[in-house]
N, C-alpha and C positions, 0 to 999 in steps of 0.2 A: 504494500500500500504506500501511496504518494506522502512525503512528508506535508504536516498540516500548517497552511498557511495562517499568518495571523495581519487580519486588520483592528488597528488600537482603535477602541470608541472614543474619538474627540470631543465627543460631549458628553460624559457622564449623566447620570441620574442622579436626584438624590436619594440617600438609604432612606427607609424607615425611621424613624424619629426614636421610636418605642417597640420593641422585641418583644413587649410582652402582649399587645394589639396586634401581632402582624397577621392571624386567620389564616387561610391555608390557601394558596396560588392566587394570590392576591397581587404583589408584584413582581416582579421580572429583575434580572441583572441587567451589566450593560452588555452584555456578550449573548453569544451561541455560536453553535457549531450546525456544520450545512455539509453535506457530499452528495450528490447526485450517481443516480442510476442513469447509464442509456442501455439498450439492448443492443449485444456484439460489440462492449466497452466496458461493460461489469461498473464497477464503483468504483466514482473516480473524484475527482478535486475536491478532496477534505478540506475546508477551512474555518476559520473561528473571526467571526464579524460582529461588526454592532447588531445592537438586538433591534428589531425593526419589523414592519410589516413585508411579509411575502408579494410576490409579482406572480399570480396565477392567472393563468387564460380560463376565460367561464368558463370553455369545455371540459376542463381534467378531470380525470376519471374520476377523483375523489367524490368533487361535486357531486356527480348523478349517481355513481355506482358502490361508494363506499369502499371503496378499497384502502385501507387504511389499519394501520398497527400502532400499539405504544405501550409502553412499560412505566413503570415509575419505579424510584430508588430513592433514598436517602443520604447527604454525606452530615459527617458531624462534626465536631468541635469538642477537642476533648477539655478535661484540665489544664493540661500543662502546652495549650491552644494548636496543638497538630492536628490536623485533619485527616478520616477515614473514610471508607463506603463498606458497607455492612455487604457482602460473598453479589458484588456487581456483577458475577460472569454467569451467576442464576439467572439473571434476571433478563441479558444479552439471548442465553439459549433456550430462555419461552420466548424472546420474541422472534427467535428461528422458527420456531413449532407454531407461532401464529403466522408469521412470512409463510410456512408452508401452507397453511389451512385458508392464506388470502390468495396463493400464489403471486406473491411478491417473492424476489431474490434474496437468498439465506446474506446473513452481514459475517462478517468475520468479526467472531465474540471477544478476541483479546486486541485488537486492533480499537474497536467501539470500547472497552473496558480505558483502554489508553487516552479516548480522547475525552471521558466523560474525567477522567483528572488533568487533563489539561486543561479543558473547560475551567476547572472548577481552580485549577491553580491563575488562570486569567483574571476570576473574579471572585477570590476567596477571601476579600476581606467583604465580601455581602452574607459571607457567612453567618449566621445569629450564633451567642452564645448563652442569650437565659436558658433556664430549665426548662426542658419542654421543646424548643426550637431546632429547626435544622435545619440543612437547604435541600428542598426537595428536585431532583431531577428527572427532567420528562425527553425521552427518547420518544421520539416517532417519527414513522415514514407514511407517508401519504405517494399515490399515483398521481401522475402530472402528464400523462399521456391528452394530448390538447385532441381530441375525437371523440365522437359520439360511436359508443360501440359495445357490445356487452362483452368484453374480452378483458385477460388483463393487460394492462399497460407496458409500455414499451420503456418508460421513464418513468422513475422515482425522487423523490427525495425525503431523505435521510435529517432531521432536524432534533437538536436538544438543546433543550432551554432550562433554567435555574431558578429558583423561586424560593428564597427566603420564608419559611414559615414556620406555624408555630401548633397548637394542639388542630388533629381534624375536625374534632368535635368541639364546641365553644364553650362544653364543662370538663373537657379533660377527659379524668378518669372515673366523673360519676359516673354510674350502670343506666345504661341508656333504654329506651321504651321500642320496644320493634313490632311490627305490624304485620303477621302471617299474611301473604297474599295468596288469596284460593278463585280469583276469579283470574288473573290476566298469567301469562305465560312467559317465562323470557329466553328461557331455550329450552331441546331436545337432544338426545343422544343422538348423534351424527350430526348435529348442529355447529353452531360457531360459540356454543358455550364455553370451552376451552380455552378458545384464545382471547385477548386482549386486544381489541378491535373496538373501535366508538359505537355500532350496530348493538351489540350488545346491551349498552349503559342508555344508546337512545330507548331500547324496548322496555327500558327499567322506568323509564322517566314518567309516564301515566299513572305507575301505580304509586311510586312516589310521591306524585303530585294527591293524589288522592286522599293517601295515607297520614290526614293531617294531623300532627299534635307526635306524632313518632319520628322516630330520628332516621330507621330505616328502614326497608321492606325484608321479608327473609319469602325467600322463593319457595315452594314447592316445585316437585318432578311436572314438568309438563307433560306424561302420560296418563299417571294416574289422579294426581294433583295430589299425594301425601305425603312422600318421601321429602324429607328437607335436602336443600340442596345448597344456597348459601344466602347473603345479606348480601345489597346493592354494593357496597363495597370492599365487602369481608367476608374471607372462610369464618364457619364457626363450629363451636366447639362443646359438648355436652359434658358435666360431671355427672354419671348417674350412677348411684351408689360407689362402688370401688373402680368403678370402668370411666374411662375418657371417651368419649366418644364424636368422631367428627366425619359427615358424609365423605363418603370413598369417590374417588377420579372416574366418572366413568362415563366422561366425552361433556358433558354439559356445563362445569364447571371451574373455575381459574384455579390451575395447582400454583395458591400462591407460596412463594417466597418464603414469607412469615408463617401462614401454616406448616411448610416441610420442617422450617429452625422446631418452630414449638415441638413438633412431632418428636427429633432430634434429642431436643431438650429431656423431656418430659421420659421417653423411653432408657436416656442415659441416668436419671433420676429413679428409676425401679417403678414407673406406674406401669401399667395397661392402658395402653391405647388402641383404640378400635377405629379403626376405616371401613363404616358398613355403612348399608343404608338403615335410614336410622327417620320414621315414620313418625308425622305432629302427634299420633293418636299415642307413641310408645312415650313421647314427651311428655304430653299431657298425665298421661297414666304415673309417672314416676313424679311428677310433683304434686298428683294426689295423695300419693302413697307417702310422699316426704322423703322420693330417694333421687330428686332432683336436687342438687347442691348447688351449682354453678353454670351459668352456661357464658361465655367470650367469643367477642369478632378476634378476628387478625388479621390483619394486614400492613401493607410498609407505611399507607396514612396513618392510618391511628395505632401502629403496634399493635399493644391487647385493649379492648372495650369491652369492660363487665358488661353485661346482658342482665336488667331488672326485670323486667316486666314482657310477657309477648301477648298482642290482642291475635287472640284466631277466631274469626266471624263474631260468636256475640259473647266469648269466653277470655276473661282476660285470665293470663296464668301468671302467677309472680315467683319470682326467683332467688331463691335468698333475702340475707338483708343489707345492703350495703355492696361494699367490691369482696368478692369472694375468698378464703384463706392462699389458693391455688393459680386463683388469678391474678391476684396480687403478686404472687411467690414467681411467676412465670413473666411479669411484667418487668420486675425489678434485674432476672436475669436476663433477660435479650435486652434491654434497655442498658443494661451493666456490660454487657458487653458490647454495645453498641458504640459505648461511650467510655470504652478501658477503663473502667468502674469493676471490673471484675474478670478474671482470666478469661481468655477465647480459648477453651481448651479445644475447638473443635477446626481452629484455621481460615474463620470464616470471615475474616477482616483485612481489607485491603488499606494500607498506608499512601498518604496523597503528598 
């Protein structure tokens, strides 16, 4: 790959005022990083520019046909103010496995690993460092093929951008209220539930909008409509009785990042963790019983999110009281490693 060119932003931005307001992809650095795809040229002129609005022709594919990928990662600011990215080459090789499910071209994952620290060494003093804060990074390629045509594109481009932020959610780590949806659908097995794609998150967006007063939606299986499957923007995760339990990969839903760490975590810790399908009714039934303990999102926005409450049609079911003994225990260590706050025994941190 071509060495990555750099043009300096002559006009700065100003930072944020206040790290502890900043909300979550709220602003932008002065930088990014750009490469373009052509067909019979592969990927080519990597560079790092001022941050700025895009020059697209109405027709690109994206516009009409959705062709489009992106990931999201985190880098942080430790103590002693060196900066890291929490295992970035995960996150590179699902967006290969979504490139294949768009049929866009696979990126080369240590190459894109190199320039999202270069990126960030460009404009690492937009870094935040109160508690709670990171800079979140967003990797995405969009089709730019200028035609009307149901095919995929002949041209790409490759873009990531920077964004200073701070918790996902606007109370942190209270246990947040989620809204079982049993009428609308957002994927299927053989679908595009797997990958990381905006089609996805646009099919989320009605029931979201509906679901007013709750933070997020939690899907059911679009076959049978019981099986859980995940939350608008989080794998999640069951305490029921002595077992972990969190829905199994099986084509409809994102293998995120943060869930496989927890997974990791949790199994090198002596629990039981279960990858099954895992049915609203068998939920319901364990917190009748008093053998529902805990239930958490995961993902790289909000890390772990306690789970208080779930409304399923006209049942609401409550969950504990407060942030869970577990959830708690499993926040403090991926967060503690995130932030060399506590050993990486696992190798899973990259130095910037």
């Amino acid at each position: 790959m071509a060495e990555i060119k750099f043009i300096k932003n002559t006009s700065p931005k100003a930072k944020p005022s206040d790290e502890t307001q900043l909300g979550f992809g709220r602003s932008f650095t002065d930088h990014m990083f750009l490469m373009d795809y052509t067909q019979g040229k592969g990927w080519h002129d990597p560079r790092i520019v001022p941050y700025g609005p895009l020059s697209l022709d109405p027709s690109c594919s994206v516009f009409h046909y959705g062709q489009e990928v992106f990931e999201g990662m985190k880098a942080y600011k430790t103590a002693d103010g060196s900066i890291q990215l929490f295992r970035p080459e995960e996150n590179f090789k699902r967006l290969n496995r979504s490139n294949e499910r768009l049929c866009i071209p696979e990126i080369d994952v240590d190459f894109c690993v190199e320039a999202v620290k270069e990126l960030i060494r460009v404009d690492r003093d937009w870094i935040p460092s109160a508690e709670g804060t990171s800079l979140y990074v967003r990797p995405f390629i969009i089709g730019c093929e200028p035609v009307l045509g149901v095919h995929p594109a002949n041209n790409y481009l490759f873009i990531i951008i920077l964004s200073p932020s701070g918790s996902y959610y606007a109370n942190g780590m209270a246990p947040v209220k989620i809204f079982v949806e049993s009428q609308y659908v957002r994927a299927v097995r053989g679908g595009i539930g797997y990958a990381k794609t905006g089609g996805n998150y646009a099919a989320s967006l009605k029931a979201q909008q509906d679901a007013v007063g709750y933070s997020q939606v939690l899907w059911l299986d679009g076959v049978e409509r019981k099986y859980i499957e995940e939350v608008g923007a989080m794998n999640v995760f069951f305490v029921i009785g002595d077992e972990i339990v969190t829905p199994e990969l099986q084509g409809s839903i994102l293998p995120g990042i943060t869930r496989k760490s927890c997974i990791e975590i949790l199994k090198d810790w002596g629990y039981t963790v279960s990858e099954r399908r895992l049915s609203i009714d068998e939920v319901r039934e364990a917190a009748q019983s008093g053998q529902l303990k805990e239930m958490f999102g995961t993902g790289t926005a909000a890390v772990i999110s306690p789970v208080g409450e779930l409304k399923y049609k006209d049942e609401t079911i409550r969950i504990g009281d407060g942030i869970g003994e577990l959830t708690q225990k499993l926040y403090d260590e991926l967060t503690g490693i995130q932030l060399s706050k506590r050993e990486d025994r696992f190798g899973w941190i990259q130095k910037i």
